[in-house]
C-alpha positions, 0 to 999 in steps of 0.5 A: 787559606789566603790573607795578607799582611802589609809590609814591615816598614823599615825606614833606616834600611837600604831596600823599600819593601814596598818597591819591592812589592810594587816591581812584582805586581806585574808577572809578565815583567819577570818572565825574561829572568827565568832562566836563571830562577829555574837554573838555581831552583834545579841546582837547589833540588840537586842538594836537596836530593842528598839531603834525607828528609820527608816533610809533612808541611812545608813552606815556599817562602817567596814563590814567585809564581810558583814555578818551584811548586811542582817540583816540591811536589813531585819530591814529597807528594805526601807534604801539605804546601804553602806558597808564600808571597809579598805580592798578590799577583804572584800568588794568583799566579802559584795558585794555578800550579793547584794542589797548595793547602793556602797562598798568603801574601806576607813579609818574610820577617813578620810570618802569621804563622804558629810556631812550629808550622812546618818541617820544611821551608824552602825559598830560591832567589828570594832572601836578597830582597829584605834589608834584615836577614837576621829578621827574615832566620829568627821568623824562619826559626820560628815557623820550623818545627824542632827538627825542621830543616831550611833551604835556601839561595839568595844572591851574593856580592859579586852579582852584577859587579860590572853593571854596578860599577857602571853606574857608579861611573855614570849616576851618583844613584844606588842601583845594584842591592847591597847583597850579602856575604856568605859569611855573614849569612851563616852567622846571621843562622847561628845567631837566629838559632839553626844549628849546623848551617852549610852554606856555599857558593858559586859564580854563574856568568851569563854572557851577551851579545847586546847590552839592551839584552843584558839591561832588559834581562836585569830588570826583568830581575826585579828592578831598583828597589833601593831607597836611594834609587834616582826618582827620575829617568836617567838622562841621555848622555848619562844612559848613552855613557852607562852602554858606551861602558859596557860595550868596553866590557866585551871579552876576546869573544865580543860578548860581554859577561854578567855575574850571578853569584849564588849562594846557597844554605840548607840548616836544621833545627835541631841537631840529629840525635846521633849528634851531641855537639856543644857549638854550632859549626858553619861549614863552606865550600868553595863555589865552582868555577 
């Protein structure tokens, strides 16, 4: 099973999904970014181990290049997989992890899926790249059978806070995604259907010796694909004073830090039959330092 479907054209919103698609038509320039895909991914599988569920068919919902495949496999080796993408070349990639039913190459909120298609879906780092959560957990409600259950991280606000007030020093140009609050995230379940969301949080600092290792590092994140991003190449002066304010960022031990926050959410369907509530709570933890 592979087809694709083009993007959802949001003309009034702050990300253009077919930047998106275009900054990852090229795997090799994410390659330097997965260190901390592959941390999260593991710190996901992690809570995911208390969790008990054995799903027959699940969804990798932006798998990138399905590095999170064999994982999913080895937890439930009995589930049918599909990998899903907005780019092409990703999926051509996840496709050499073998043993998936299907790649489809599709938006997050526009899934071409029957309703109740799979008891799990799952999507690490992906959620931050569409303008519309609450489009992408009404579609996500959807594909889930009645007792599905879905796991999920995305970046939260404070992620690249220092670079981002960098180029408001420099550029009067968006660079940094207008990424989500925790709190609204877990609303935008509840709303969209799932009941029981927990949602939590925690601040991952990367730190740095060079600064071109930090920039190099954050494209190879996926890049700008704001709508106000500069259409340009940024200028020398305005690029040489972006460094000069980074250097000054250096801490006691002349490196300077870059912070990941992470958020992570894991919700049901339905509630266990063991459970007769008439609301649906949203539990947070605080994150770890």
């Amino acid at each position: 099973m592979s087809f694709s479907e083009e993007p959802l054209v949001l003309p009034d919103s702050p990300v253009d999904l077919m930047r998106v698609r275009q900054l990852f038509a090229l795997p090799s320039r994410i390659a330097g970014s997965a260190f901390l895909r592959r941390e999260v991914a593991d710190r996901m599988h992690e809570r995911l181990s208390m969790i008990r569920v054995e799903p027959k068919r699940m969804l990798d919902a932006g798998c990138g290049e399905g590095a999170d495949l064999p994982l999913l496999r080895d937890r439930f080796p009995g589930a049918k997989m599909v990998a899903l993408d907005a780019s092409h070349a990703m999926l051509l990639e996840a496709k050499k992890h073998g043993k998936v039913m299907g790649t489809v190459c599709a938006n997050f909120a526009e899934l071409p899926f029957m309703n109740g298609s799979f008891d799990m879906l799952w999507s690490s780092l992906s959620l931050h790249w569409h303008p519309e959560p609450l489009s992408v957990f009404s579609a996500w409600k959807r594909v889930l059978s009645k007792d599905g259950m879905l796991m999920f991280s995305c970046f939260g606000p404070e992620t690249l806070s220092p670079l981002k007030v960098a180029f408001q020093q420099v550029d009067g140009y968006g660079h940094v995604l207008p990424f989500t609050e925790m709190h609204d995230l877990g609303d935008r379940m509840v709303e969209a259907g799932f009941v029981s969301p927990v949602l939590d949080r925690e601040v991952i600092h990367v730190t740095y010796e060079h600064v071109n290792s930090l920039l190099s590092d954050v494209r190879a994140l996926g890049g700008n694909a704001l709508r106000t991003r500069r259409q340009g190449l940024m200028g020398k002066t305005a690029y040489s004073d972006l460094l000069d304010y980074l250097e000054n960022e250096r801490d006691a031990d002349g490196r300077i830090s870059l912070p990941f926050e992470i958020i992570y959410g894991h919700a049901f369907c339905s509630y266990p039959e063991k459970e007769k509530q008439a609301e649906a709570p949203v539990h947070f933890f605080p994150y770890r330092q």
